[in-house]
C-alpha positions as CSV (number, residue, x, y, z in Angstrom):
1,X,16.0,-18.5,3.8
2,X,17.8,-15.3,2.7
3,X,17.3,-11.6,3.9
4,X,15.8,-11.9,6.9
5,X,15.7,-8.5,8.7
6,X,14.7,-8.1,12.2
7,X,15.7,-6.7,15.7
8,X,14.7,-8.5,17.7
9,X,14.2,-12.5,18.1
10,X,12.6,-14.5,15.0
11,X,10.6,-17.9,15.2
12,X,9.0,-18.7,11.5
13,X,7.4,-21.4,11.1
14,X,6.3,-22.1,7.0
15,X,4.5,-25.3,5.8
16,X,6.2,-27.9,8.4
17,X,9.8,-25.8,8.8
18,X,10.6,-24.2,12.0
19,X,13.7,-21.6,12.8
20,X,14.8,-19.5,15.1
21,X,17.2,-16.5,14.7
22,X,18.6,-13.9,17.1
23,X,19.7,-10.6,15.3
24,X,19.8,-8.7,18.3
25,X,23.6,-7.7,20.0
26,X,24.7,-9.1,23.0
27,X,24.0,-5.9,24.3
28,X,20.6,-5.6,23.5
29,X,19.9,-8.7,24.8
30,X,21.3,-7.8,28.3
31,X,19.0,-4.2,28.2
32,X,16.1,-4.0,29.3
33,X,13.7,-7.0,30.0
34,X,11.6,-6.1,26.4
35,X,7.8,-6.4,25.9
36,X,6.2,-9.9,25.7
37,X,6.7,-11.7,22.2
38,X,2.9,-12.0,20.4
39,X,2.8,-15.4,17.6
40,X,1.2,-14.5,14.4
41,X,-0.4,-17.6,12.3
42,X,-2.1,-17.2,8.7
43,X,-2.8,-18.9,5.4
44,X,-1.6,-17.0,3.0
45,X,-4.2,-17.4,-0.6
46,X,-5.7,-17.2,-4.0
47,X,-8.8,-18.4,-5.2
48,X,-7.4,-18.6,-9.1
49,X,-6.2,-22.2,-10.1
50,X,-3.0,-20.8,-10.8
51,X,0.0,-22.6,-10.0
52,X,3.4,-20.8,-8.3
53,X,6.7,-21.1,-10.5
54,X,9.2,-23.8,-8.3
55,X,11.8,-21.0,-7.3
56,X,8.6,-18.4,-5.8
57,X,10.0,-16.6,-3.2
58,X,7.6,-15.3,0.0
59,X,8.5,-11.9,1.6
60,X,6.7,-11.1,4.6
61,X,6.6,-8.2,7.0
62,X,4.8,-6.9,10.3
63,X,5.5,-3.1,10.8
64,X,4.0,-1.3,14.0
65,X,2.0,2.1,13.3
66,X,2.1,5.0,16.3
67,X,2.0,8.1,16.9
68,X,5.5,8.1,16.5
69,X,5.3,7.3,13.0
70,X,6.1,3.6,11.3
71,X,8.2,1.3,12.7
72,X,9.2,-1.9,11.0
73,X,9.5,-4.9,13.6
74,X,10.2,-8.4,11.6
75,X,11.3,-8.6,7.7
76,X,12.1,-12.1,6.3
77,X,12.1,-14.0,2.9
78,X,11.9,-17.7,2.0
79,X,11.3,-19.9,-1.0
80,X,8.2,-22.0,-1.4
81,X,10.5,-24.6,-3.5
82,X,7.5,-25.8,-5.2
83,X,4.6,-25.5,-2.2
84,X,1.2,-24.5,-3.7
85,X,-1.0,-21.8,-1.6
86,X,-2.8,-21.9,0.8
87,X,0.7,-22.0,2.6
88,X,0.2,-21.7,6.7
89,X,2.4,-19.2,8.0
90,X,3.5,-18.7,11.5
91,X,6.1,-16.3,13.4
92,X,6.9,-14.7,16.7
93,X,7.3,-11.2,16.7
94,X,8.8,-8.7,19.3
95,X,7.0,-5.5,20.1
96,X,9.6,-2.5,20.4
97,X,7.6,-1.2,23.5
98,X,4.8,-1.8,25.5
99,X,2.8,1.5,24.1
100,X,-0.1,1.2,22.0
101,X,0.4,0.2,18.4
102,X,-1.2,-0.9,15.3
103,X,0.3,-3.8,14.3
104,X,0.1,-4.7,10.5
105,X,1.6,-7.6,7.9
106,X,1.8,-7.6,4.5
107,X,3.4,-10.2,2.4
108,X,4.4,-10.9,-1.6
109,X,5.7,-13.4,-3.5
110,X,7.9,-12.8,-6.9
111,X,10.3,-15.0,-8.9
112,X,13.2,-12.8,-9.7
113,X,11.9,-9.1,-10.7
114,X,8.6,-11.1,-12.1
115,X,5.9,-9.6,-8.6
116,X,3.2,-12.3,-9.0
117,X,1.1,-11.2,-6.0
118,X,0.5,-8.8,-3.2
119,X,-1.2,-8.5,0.1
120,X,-2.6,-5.3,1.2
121,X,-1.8,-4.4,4.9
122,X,-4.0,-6.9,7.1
123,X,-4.2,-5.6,10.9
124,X,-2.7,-7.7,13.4
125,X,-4.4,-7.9,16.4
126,X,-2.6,-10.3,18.8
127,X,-4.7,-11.5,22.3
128,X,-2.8,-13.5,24.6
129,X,0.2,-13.9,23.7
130,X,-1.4,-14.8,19.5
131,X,-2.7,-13.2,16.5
132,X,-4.8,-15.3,14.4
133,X,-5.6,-13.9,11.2
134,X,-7.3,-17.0,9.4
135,X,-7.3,-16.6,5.4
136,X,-5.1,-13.3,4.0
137,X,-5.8,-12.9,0.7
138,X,-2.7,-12.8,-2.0
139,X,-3.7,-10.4,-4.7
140,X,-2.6,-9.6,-8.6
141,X,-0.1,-6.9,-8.2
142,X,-2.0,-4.3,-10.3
143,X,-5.5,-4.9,-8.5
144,X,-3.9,-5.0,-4.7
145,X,-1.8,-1.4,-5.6
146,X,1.7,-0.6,-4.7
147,X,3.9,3.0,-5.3
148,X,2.2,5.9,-6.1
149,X,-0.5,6.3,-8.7
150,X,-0.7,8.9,-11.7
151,X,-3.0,9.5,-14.6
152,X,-1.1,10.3,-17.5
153,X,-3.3,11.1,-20.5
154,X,-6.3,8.4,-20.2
155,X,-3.6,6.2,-19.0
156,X,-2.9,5.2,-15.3
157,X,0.5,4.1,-14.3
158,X,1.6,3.3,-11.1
159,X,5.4,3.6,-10.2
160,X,7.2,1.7,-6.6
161,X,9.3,-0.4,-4.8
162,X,8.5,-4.1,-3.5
163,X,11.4,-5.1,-1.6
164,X,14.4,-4.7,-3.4
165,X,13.1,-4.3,-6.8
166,X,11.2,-1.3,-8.6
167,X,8.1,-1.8,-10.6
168,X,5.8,0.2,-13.2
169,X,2.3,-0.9,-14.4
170,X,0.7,0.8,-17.6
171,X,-2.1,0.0,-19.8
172,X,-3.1,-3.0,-17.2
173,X,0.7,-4.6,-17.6
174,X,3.4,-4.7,-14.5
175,X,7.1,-4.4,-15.7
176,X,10.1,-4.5,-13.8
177,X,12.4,-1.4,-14.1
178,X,15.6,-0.3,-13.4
179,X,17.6,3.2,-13.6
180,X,19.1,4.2,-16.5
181,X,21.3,7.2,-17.4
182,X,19.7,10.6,-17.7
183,X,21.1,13.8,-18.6
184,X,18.7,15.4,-15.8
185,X,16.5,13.9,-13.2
186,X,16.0,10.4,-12.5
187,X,15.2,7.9,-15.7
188,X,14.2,4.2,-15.1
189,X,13.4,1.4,-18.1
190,X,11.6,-1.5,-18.3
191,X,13.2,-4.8,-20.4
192,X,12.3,-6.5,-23.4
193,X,10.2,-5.1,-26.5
194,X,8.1,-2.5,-24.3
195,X,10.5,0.4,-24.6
196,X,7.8,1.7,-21.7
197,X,9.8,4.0,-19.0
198,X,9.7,7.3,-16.6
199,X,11.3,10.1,-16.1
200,X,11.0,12.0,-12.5
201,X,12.4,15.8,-12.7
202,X,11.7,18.1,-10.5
203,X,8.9,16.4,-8.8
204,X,6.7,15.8,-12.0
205,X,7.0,12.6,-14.0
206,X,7.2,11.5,-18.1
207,X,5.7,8.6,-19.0
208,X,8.2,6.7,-21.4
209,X,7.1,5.1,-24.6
210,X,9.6,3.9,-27.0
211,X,11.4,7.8,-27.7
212,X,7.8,9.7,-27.0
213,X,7.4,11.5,-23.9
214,X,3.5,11.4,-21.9
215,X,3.9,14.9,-20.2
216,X,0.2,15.3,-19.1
217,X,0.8,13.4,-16.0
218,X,-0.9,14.0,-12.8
219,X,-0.1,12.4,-9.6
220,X,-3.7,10.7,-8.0
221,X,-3.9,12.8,-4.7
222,X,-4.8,11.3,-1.7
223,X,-8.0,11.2,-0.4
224,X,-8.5,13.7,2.5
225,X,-10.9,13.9,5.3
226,X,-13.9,14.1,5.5
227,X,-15.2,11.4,3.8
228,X,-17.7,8.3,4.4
229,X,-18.6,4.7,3.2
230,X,-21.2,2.4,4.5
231,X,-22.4,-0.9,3.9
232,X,-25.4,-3.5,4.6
233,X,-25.5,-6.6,5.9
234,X,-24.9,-6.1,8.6
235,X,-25.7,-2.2,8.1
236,X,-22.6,0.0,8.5
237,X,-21.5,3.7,8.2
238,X,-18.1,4.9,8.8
239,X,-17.0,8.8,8.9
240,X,-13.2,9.8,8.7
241,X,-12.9,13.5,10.3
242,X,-9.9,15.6,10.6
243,X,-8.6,13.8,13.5
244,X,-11.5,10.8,14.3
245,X,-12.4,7.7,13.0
246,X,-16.1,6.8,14.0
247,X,-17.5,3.2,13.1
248,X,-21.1,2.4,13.8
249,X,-21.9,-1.7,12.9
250,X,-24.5,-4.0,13.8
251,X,-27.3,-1.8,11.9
252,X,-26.8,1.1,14.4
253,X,-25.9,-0.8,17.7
254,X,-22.3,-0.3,18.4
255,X,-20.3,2.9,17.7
256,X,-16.2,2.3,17.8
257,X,-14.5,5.3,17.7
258,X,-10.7,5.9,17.4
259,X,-8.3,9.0,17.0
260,X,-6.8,9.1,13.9
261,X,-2.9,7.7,13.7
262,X,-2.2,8.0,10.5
263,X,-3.1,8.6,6.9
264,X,-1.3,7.0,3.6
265,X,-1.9,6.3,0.3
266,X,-0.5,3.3,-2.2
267,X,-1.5,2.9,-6.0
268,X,-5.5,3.7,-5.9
269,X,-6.0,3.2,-2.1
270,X,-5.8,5.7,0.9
271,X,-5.8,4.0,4.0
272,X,-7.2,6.0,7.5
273,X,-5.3,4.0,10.3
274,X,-6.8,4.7,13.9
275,X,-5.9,3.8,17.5
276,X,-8.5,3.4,20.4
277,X,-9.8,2.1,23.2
278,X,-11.4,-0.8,21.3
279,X,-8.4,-1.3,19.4
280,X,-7.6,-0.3,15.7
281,X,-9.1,0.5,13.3
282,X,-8.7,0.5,9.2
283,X,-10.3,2.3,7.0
284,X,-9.3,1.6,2.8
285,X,-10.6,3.7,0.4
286,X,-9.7,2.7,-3.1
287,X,-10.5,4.7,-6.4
288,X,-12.6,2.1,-7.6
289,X,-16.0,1.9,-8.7
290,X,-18.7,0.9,-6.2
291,X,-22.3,-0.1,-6.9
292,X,-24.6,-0.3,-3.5
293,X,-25.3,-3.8,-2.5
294,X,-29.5,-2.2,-2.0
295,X,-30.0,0.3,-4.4
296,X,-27.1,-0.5,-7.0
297,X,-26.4,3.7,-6.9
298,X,-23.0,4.0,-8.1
299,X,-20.3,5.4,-5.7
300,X,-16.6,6.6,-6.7
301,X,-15.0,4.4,-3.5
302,X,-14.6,0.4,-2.3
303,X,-14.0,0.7,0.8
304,X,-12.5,-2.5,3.6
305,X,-12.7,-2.0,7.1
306,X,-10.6,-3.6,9.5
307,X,-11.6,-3.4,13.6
308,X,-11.3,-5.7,16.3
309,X,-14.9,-7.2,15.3
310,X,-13.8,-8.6,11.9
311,X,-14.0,-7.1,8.1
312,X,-16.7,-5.2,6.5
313,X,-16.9,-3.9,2.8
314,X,-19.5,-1.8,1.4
315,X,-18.9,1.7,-1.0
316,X,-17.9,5.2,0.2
317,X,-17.6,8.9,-1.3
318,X,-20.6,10.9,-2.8
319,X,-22.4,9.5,-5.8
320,X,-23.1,13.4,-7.0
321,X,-18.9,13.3,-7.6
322,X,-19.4,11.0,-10.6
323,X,-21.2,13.3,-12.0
324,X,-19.9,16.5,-11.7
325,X,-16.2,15.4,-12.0
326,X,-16.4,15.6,-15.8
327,X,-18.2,17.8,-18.4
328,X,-19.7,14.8,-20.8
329,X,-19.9,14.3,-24.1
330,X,-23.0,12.3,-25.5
331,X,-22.2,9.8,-27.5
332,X,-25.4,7.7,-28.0
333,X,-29.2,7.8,-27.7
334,X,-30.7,4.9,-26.5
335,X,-29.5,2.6,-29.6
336,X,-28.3,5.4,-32.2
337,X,-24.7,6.6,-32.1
338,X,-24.5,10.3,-31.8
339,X,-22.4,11.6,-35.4
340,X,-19.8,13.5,-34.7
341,X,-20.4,16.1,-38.0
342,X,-24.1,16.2,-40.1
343,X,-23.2,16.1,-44.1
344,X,-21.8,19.5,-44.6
345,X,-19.2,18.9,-41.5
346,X,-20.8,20.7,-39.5
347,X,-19.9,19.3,-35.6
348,X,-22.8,17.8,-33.8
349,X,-22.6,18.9,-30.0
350,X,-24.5,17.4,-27.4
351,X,-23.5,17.8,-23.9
352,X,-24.5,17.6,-20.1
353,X,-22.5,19.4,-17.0
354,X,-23.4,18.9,-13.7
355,X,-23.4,21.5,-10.9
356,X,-23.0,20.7,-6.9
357,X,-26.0,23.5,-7.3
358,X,-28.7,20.4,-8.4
359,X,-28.6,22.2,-12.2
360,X,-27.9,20.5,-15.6
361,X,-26.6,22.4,-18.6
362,X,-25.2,21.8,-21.6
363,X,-26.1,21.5,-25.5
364,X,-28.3,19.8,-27.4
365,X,-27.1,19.8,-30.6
366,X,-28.9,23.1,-31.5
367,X,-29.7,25.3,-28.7
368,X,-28.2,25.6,-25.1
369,X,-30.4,24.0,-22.2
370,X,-30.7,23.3,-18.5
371,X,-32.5,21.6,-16.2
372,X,-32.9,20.6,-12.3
373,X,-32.0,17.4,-11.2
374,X,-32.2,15.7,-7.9
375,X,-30.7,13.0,-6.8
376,X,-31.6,10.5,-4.0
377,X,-30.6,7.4,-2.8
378,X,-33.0,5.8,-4.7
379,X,-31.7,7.2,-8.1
380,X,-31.8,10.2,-10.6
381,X,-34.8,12.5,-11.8
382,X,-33.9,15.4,-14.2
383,X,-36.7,18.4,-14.4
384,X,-38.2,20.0,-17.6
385,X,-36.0,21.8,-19.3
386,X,-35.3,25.5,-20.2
387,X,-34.1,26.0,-23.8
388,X,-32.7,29.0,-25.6
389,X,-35.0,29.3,-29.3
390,X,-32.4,29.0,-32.1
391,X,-33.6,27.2,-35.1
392,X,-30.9,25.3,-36.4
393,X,-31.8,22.1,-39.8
394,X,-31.8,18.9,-40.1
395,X,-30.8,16.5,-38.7
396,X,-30.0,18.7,-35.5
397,X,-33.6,19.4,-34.4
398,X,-34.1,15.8,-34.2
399,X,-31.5,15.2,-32.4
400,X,-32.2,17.7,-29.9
401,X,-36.0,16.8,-29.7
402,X,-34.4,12.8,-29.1
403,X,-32.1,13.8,-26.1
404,X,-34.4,16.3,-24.0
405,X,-37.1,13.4,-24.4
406,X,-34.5,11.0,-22.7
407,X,-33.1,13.5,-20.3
408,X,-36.5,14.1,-19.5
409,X,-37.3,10.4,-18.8
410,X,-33.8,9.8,-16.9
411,X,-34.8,7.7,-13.6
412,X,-31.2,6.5,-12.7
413,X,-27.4,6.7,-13.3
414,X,-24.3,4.5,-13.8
415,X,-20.6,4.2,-14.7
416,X,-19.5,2.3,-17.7
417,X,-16.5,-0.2,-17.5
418,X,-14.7,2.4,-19.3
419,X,-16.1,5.2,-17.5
420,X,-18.7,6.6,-19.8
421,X,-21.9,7.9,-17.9
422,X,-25.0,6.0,-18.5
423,X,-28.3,7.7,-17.6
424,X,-31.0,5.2,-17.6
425,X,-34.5,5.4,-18.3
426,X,-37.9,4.0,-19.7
427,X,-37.4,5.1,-23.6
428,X,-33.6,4.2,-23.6
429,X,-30.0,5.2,-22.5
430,X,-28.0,8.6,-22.7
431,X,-24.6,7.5,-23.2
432,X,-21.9,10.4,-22.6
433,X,-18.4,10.1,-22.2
434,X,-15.9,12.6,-20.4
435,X,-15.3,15.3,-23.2
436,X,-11.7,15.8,-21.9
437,X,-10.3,12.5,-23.4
């Protein structure tokens, strides 16, 4: 076992092996009689059939979350020399302080610079001297999150740190990277044939490929209160405010309720961490596509919970955000590709743009439109719509007629995989994609 960071006393137990090390000075150890020692047991997993390399090394961590900020309490590494998950973990860790805390581990494993999995933060919760935490779930890299996320183009990247080494994923790939020389800011490079990089100056990032430069690159914000998710079975709704967490579980029986402690982000995910009388509570948002479990309505969040009850999942944000946050370009109706010019290269426009007003405008292929629309939590109904009377030829006026038929006839919405809108009904589909990319 190698790097094993702590301050305070350390008993690990992994897969059959038990040690015990004492990093503290002989002058901490005479101080003050410290807080009671909690023991922290997991299986650490994956569900693919995936086996780990021989020489996988485990890092694991539990850091303490207050209102004094982050404090890390126990940091240690070992190699699996060959062990296969699910690999029972167990470890004694020493509280800085008797004040409330939220208490949290996370854990990877790499070979090398190679990250094969992550952990997102799992909240431990220790009664009695123990903290059970049952199955934590190792995940790819990419799809668990890690650094800071930016869209770069139609591209996301995300750039960070996993213990010692630094890592960038583009284009659904994780590299390792290291620093380079620059003759301004701060320049890091992956290995091998990828010739993939970035460049931080000045706050703002380059995305690297080969000697071409990605400057459109914007930084994914975190996502600020409020905001809500929910879930059923059992029915759920949680609401992050300013400074309150408010969880209401067991279809409307039990509100939890805990002042907000802090707020961070990693790759797609904000993460709402609260402190109460009941406990913690934590609330992960992730930039990911939800569909509700009921209803299948689309919603731009997954969202975890974490409390002293157990887990819940279920979707959060607005569905209405979907589709306003782009102006959208149709590409098909029902089965017939949209062309992008008629014969004489002319450009064929079709396009929708909603408002937060309940409006629809846009073109349709000849003359300028709109329309009301409402949506429910049932699904999507567009009005009749209002048309300006240009006469425009062939094939444009069929077009038009096809597309304010379907819009018409819309009864429900969805994302794509590659984020096109899809508004579904009876005749066919309205296929649009955002008009920015």
């Amino acid at each position: 076992m190698k790097r094993l960071f702590a301050l305070f006393p350390v008993i690990l137990w992994l897969v059959g092996c038990t040690w015990t090390v004492d990093m503290r000075s002989d002058d901490e150890a005479a101080g003050a009689e410290a807080p009671d020692p909690f023991f922290v047991e997991a299986q650490l997993f994956y569900p693919e059939r995936i086996a780990l390399p021989g020489d996988a090394e485990m890092l694991v961590a539990v850091d303490a979350v207050g209102p004094d900020g982050r404090k890390s309490l126990t940091r240690f590494s070992t190699r699996l020399e060959g062990r296969q998950v699910p690999v029972p973990l167990g470890f004694s860790v020493q509280p800085e302080s008797n004040a409330p805390s939220i208490y949290e581990l996370s854990a990877a494993v790499l070979v090398g610079d190679e990250l094969l999995r992550l952990t997102g933060p799992v909240l431990v919760m220790p009664e009695d001297g123990r903290a059970e935490l049952g199955e934590v779930r190792l995940h790819e890299p990419i799809a668990a999150g890690f650094g800071q996320a930016w869209q770069c183009g139609g591209t996301e990247v995300m750039f960070g740190a996993v213990d010692e080494h630094l890592f960038l994923a583009v284009d659904g790939q994780l590299h390792s990277v290291e620093q380079v020389p620059a003759a301004s800011g701060v320049r890091y490079r992956a290995g091998g044939e990828s010739q993939l990089g970035i460049h931080e100056k000045g706050g703002e990032i380059l995305l690297l490929r080969g000697d071409e430069a990605v400057r459109d690159c914007r930084r994914l914000e975190p996502l600020s209160a409020p905001v809500s998710g929910g879930g059923n079975e059992p029915g759920w709704r949680v609401e992050i405010g300013e400074k309150l967490i408010e969880l209401t579980s067991d279809y409307g029986q039990t509100v939890t309720t805990a002042p907000i402690v802090q707020t961070g982000s990693s790759g797609r995910t904000t993460r709402f961490r609260g402190l109460g009388e009941h406990g913690p509570i934590l609330a992960a948002f992730e930039r990911s596509l939800c569909r509700d479990s009921a209803t299948g309505m689309p919603h731009p969040y997954t969202v975890a919970m974490q409390f002293e009850d157990g887990r819940l999942g279920g979707c959060g944000g607005k569905p209405l955000d979907l589709l306003t946050a782009s102006t959208w370009r149709v590409v098909q109706l029902a089965e017939d590709p949209v062309p992008d010019a008629i014969e004489d290269g002319e450009e064929v426009e079709i396009s929708l743009q909603f408002d937060d007003d309940g409006r629809v405008a846009g073109r349709a292929a000849c003359n300028r439109y709109t329309a009301g629309y409402e949506l429910s939590g049932e699904g999507l109904s567009v009005g009749p719509a209002a048309a300006t009377k240009m006469a425009c030829r062939e094939p444009l006026m069929s077009l038009e007629k096809r597309f304010l038929d379907l819009l018409a006839g819309v009864q429900r919405f969805d994302i794509g995989d590659r984020g096109e809108l899809i508004l579904v009904g009876p005749q066919g589909r309205i296929t649009a994609v955002d008009q920015g990319l």
